[in-house]
N, C-alpha and C positions, 0 to 999 in steps of 0.2 A: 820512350813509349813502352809500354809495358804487354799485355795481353790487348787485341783490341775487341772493342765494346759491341758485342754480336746485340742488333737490335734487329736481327731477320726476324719478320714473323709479326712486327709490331706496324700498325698503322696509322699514318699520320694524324694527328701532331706529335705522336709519342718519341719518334724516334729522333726530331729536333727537340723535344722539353729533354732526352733523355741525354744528348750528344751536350744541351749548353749544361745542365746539371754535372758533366760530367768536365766540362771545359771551368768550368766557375772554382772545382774540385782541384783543377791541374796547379802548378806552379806557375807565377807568370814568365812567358815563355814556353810552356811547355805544350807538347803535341798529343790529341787523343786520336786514334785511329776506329773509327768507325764501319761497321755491313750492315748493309740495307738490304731488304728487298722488294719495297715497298717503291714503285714510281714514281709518287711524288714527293719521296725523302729527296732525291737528287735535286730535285727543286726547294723546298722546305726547307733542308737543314743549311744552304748556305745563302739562302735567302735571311733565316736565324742568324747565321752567321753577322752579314751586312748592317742588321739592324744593331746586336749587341758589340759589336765590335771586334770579332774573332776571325781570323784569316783561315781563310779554304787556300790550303796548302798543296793538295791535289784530289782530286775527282777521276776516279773512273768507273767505269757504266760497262755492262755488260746484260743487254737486256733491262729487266726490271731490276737487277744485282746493282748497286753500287760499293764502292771501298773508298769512302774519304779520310783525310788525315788533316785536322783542323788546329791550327793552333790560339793559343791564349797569347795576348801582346802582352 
């Protein structure tokens, strides 16, 4: 994983179009680490996740803050 992908500030749907754009980019296998601060990104993006087939690796939530790290199968 390299630097992770500051999408604070961005409102949904952006920061799941932004998180799979950036998953689709990775190597397969490979992990992007994600911040949110958006509330309903913690729902959104690994709801994204589910559908396109990408695994929510870990979630955590602090507040409206979230820090996920998702990977590409």
């Amino acid at each position: 994983m390299d630097e992770p992908l500051d999408l604070r500030g961005l409102k949904c749907p952006m920061p799941a179009l932004f998180a799979k754009r950036a998953l689709l980019r990775a190597p397969p296998g490979g992990c992007v680490e994600i911040l949110t601060d958006d509330p309903l990104a913690a729902l959104d993006v690994p709801h994204m996740c589910r559908n396109e087939n990408f695994e929510v690796v870990s979630l955590d939530r602090d507040g409206d803050r979230a820090r996920m790290v998702l990977r590409r199968p």
